[in-house]
N, CA, C and O atoms as a GROMACS GRO file, in nm:
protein
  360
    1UNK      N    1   0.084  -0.118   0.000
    1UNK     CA    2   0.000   0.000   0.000
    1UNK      C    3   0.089   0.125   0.000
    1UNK      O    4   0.193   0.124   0.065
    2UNK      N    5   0.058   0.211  -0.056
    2UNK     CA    6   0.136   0.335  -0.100
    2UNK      C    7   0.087   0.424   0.030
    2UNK      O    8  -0.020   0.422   0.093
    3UNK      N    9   0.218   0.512   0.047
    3UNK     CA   10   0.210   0.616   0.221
    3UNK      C   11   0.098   0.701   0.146
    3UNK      O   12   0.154   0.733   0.041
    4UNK      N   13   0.028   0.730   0.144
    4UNK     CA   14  -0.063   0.889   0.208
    4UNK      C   15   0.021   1.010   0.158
    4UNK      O   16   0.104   1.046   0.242
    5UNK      N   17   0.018   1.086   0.032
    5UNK     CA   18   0.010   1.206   0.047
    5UNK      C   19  -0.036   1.281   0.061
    5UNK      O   20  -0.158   1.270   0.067
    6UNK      N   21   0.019   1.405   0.075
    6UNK     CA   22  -0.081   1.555   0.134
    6UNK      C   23  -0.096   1.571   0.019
    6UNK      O   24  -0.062   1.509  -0.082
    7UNK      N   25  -0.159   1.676   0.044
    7UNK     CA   26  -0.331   1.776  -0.090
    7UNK      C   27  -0.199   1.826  -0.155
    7UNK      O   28  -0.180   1.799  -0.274
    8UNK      N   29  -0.080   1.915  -0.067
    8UNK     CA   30  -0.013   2.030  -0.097
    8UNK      C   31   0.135   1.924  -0.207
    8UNK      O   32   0.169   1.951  -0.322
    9UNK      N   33   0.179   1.832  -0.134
    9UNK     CA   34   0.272   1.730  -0.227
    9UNK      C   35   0.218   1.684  -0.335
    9UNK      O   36   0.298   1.682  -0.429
   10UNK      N   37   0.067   1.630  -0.368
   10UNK     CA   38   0.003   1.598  -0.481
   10UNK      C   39  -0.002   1.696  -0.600
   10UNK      O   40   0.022   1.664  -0.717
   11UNK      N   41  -0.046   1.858  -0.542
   11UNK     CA   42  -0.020   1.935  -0.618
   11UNK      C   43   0.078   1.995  -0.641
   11UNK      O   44   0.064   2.083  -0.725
   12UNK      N   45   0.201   1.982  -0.587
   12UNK     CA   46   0.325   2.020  -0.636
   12UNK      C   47   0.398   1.920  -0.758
   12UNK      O   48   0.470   1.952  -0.853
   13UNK      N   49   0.350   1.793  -0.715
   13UNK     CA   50   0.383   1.702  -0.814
   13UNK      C   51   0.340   1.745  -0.949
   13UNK      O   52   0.419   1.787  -1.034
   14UNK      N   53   0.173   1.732  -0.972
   14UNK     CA   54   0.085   1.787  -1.052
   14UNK      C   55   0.126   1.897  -1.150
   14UNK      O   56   0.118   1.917  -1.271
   15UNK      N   57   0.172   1.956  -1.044
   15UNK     CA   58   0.213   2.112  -1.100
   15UNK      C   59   0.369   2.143  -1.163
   15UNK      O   60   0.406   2.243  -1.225
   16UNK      N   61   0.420   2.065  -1.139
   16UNK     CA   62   0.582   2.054  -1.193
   16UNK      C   63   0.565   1.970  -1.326
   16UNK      O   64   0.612   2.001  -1.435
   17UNK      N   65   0.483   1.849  -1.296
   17UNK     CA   66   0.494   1.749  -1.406
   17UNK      C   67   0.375   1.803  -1.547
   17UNK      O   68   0.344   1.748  -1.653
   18UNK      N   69   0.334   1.927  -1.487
   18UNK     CA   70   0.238   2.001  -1.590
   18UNK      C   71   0.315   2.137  -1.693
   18UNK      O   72   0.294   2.189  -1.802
   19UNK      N   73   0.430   2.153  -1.559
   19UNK     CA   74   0.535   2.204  -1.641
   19UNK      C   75   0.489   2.376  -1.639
   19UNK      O   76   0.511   2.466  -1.721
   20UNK      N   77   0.390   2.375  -1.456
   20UNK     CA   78   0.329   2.537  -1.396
   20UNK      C   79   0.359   2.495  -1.263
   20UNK      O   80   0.358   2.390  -1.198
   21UNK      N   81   0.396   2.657  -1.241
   21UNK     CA   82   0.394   2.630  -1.076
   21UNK      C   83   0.290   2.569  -1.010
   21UNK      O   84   0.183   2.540  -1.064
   22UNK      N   85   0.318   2.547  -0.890
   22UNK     CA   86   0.164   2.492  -0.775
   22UNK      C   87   0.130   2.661  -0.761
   22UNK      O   88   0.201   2.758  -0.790
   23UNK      N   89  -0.022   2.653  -0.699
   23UNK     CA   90  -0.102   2.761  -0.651
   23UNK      C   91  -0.006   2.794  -0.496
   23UNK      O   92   0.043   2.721  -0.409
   24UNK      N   93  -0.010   2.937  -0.519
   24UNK     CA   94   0.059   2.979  -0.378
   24UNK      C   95  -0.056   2.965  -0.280
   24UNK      O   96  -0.170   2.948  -0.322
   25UNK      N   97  -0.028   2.972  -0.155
   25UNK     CA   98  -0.114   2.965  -0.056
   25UNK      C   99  -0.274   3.051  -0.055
   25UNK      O  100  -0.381   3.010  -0.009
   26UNK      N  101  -0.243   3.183  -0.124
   26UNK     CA  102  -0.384   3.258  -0.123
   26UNK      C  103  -0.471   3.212  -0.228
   26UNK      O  104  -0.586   3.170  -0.226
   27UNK      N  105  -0.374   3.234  -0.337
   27UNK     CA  106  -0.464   3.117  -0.424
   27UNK      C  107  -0.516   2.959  -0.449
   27UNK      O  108  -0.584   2.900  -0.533
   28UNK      N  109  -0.448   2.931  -0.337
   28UNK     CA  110  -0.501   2.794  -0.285
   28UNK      C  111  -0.681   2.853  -0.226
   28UNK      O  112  -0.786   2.847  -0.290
   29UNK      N  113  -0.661   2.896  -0.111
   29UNK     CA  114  -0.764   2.974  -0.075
   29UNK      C  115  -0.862   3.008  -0.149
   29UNK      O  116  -0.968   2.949  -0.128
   30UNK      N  117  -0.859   3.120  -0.263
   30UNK     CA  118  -0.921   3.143  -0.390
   30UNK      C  119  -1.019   3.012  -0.419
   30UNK      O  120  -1.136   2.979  -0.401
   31UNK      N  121  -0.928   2.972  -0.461
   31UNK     CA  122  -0.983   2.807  -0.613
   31UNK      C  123  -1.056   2.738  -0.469
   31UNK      O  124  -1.174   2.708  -0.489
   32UNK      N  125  -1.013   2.712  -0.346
   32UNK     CA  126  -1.120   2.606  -0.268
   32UNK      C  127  -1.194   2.672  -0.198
   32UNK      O  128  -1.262   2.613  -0.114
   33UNK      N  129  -1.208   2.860  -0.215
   33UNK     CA  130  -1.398   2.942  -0.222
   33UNK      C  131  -1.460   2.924  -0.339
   33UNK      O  132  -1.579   2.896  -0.350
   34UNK      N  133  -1.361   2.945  -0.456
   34UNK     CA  134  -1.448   2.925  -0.596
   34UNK      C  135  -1.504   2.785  -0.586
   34UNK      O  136  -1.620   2.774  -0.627
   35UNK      N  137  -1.441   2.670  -0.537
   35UNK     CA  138  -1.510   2.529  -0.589
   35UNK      C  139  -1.636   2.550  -0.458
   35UNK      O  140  -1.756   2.543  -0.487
   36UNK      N  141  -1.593   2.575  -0.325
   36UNK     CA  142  -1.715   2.564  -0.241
   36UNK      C  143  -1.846   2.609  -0.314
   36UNK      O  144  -1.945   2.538  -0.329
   37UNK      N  145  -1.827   2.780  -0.371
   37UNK     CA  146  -1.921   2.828  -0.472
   37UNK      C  147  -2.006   2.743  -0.502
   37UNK      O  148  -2.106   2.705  -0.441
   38UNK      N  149  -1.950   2.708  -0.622
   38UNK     CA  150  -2.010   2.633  -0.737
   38UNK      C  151  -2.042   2.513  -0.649
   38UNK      O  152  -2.158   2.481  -0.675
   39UNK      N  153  -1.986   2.424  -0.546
   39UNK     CA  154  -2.070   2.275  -0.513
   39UNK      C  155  -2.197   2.322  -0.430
   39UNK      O  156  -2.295   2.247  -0.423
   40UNK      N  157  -2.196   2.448  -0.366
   40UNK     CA  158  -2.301   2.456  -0.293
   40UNK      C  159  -2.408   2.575  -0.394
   40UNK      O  160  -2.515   2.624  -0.357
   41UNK      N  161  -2.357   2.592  -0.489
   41UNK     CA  162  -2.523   2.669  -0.583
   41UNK      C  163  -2.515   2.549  -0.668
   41UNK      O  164  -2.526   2.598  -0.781
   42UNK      N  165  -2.505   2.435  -0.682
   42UNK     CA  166  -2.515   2.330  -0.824
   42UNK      C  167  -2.497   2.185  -0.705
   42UNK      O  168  -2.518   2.163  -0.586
   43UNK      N  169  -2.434   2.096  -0.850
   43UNK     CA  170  -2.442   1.969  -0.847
   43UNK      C  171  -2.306   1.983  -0.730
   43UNK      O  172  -2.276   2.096  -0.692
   44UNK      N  173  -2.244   1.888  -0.689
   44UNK     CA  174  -2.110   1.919  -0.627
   44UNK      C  175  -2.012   1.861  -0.731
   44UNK      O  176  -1.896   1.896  -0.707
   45UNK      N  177  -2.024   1.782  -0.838
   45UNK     CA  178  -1.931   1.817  -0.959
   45UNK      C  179  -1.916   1.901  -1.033
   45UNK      O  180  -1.883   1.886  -1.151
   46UNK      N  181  -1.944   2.038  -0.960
   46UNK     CA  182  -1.952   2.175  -1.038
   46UNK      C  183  -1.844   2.272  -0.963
   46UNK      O  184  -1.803   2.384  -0.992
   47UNK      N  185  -1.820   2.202  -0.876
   47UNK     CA  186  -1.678   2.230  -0.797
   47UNK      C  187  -1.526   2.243  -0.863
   47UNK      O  188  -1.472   2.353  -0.854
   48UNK      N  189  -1.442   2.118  -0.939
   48UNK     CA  190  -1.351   2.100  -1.025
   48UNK      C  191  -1.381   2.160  -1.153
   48UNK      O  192  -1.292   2.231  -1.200
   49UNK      N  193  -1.506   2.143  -1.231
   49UNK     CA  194  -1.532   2.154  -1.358
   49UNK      C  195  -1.543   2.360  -1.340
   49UNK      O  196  -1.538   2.436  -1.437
   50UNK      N  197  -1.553   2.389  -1.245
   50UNK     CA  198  -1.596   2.529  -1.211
   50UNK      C  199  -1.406   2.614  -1.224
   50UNK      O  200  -1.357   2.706  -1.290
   51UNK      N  201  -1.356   2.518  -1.118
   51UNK     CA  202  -1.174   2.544  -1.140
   51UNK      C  203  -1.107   2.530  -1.274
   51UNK      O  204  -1.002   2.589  -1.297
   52UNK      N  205  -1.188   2.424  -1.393
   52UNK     CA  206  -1.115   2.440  -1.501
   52UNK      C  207  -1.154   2.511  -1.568
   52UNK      O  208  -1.072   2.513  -1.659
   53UNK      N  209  -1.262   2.608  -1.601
   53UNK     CA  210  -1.303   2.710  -1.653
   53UNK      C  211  -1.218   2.808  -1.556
   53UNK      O  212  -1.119   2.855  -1.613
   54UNK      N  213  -1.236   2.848  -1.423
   54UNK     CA  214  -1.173   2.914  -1.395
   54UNK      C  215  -0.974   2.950  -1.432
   54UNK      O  216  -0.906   3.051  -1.414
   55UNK      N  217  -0.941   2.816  -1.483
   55UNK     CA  218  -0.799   2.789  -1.556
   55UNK      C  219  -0.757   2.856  -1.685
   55UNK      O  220  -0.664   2.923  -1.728
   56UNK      N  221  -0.868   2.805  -1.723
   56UNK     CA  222  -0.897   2.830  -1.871
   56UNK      C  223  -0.900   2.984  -1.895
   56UNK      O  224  -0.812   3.034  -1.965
   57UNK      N  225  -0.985   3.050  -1.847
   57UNK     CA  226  -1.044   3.196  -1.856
   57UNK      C  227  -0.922   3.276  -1.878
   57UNK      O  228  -0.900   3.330  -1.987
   58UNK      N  229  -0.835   3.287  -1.768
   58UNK     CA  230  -0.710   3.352  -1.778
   58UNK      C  231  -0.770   3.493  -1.634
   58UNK      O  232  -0.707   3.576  -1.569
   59UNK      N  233  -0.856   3.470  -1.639
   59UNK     CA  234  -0.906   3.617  -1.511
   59UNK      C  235  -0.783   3.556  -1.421
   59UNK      O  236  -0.696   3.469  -1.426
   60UNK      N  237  -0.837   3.668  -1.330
   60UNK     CA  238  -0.776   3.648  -1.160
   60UNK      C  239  -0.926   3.607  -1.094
   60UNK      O  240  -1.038   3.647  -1.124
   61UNK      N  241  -0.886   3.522  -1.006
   61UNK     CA  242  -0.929   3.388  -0.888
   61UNK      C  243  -1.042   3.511  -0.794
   61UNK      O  244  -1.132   3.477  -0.718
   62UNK      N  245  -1.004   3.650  -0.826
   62UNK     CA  246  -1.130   3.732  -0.715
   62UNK      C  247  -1.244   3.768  -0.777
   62UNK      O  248  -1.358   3.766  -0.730
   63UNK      N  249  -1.191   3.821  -0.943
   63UNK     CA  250  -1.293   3.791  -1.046
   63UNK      C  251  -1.367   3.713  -1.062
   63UNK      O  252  -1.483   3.742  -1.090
   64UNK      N  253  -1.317   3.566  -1.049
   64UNK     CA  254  -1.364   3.457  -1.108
   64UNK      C  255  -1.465   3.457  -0.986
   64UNK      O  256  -1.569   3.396  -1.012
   65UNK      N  257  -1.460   3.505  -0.874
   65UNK     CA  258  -1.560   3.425  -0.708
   65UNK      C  259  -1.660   3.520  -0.746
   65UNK      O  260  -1.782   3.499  -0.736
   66UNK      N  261  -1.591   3.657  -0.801
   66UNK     CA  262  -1.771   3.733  -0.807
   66UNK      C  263  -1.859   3.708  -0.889
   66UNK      O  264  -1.976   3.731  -0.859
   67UNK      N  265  -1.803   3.621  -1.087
   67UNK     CA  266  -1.883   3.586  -1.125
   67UNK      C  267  -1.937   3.498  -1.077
   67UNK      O  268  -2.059   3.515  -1.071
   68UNK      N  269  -1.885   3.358  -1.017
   68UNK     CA  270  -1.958   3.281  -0.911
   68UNK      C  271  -2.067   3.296  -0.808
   68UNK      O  272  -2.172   3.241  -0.773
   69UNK      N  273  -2.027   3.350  -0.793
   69UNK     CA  274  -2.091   3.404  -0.680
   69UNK      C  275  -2.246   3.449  -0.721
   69UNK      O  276  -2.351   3.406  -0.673
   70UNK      N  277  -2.220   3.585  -0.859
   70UNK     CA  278  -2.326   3.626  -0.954
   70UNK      C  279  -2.415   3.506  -1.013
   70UNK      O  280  -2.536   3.522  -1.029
   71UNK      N  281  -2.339   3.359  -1.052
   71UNK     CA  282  -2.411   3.281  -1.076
   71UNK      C  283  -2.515   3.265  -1.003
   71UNK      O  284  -2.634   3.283  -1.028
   72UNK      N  285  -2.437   3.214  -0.869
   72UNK     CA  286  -2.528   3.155  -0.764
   72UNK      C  287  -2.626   3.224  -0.696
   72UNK      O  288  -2.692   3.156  -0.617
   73UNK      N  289  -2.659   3.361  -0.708
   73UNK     CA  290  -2.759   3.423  -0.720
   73UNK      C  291  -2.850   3.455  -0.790
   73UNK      O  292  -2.945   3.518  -0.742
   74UNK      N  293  -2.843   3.414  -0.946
   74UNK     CA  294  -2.921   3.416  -1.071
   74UNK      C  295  -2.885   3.524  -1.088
   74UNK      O  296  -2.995   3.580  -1.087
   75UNK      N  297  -2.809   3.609  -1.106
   75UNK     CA  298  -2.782   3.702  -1.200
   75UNK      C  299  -2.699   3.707  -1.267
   75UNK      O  300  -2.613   3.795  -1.274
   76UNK      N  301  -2.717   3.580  -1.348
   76UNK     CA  302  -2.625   3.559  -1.418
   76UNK      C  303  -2.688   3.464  -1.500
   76UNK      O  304  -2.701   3.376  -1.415
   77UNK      N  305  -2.746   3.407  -1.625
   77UNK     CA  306  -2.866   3.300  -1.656
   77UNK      C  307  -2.746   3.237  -1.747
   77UNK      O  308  -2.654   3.282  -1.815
   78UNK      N  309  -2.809   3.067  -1.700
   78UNK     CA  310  -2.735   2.958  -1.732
   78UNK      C  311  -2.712   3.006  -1.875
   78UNK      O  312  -2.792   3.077  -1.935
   79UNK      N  313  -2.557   2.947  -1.943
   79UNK     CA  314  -2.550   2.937  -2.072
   79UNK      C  315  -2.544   3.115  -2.134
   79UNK      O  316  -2.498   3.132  -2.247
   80UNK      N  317  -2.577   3.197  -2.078
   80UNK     CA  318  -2.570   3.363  -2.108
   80UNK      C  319  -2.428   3.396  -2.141
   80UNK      O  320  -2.340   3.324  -2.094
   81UNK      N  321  -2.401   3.488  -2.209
   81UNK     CA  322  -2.261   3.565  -2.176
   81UNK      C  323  -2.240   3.702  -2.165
   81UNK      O  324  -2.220   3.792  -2.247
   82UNK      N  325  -2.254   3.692  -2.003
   82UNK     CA  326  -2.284   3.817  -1.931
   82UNK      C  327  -2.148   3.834  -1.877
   82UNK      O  328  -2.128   3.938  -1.813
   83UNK      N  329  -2.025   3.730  -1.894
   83UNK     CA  330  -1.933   3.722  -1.824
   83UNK      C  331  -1.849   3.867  -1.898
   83UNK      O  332  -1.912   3.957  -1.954
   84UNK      N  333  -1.654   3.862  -1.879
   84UNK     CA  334  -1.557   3.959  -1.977
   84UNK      C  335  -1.635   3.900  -2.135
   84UNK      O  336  -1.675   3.793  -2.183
   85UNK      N  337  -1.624   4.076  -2.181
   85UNK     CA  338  -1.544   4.020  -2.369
   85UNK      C  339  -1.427   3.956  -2.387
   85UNK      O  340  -1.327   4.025  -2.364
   86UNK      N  341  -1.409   3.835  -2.424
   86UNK     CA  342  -1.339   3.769  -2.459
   86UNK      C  343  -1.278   3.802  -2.607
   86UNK      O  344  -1.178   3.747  -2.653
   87UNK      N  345  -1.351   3.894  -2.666
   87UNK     CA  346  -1.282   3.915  -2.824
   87UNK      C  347  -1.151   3.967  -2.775
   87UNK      O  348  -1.049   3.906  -2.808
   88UNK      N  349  -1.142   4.086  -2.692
   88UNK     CA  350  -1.054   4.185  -2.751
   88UNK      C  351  -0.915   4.129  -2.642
   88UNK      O  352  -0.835   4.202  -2.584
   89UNK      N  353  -0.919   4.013  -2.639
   89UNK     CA  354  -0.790   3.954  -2.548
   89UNK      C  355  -0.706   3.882  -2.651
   89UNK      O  356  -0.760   3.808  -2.733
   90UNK      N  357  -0.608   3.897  -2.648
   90UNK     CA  358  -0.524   3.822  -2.779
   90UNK      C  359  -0.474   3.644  -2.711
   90UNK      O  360  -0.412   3.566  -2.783
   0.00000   0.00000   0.00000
């Protein structure tokens, strides 16, 4: 049986062998309010899938909690794009 790693060694691994740093500590913080977000206004597999959009996007992690956040209040309607313009980003 293999020892037990921590959350923080898994993602350092993760994160080297991805060839990006690991999340520093605040943004650790960040990404596990953004996933709480999303598991508690949705399904709770809306947690991870919520972090890879949040990956993807390119925002910053305080941005990303208020659109969350905006979701989870309905002001924001499923499938809409009420989010940034995405055109004018190269």
């Amino acid at each position: 049986m293999l020892d037990a790693v921590s959350r923080d060694e898994w993602i350092a691994s993760f994160a080297c062998a991805a060839g990006v740093q690991p999340p520093s500590v605040d943004e650790i913080t960040e990404l596990l309010e953004l996933a709480a977000t999303a598991a508690h206004g949705s399904e709770r597999t809306a947690a991870p899938l919520a972090c890879w959009v949040a990956g993807r996007s390119g925002l910053e992690l305080a941005e990303l909690r208020q659109i969350a956040q905006r979701v989870g209040e309905g002001s924001i309607e499923p499938g809409s794009a009420s989010g940034p313009d995405r055109r004018s980003r190269g």
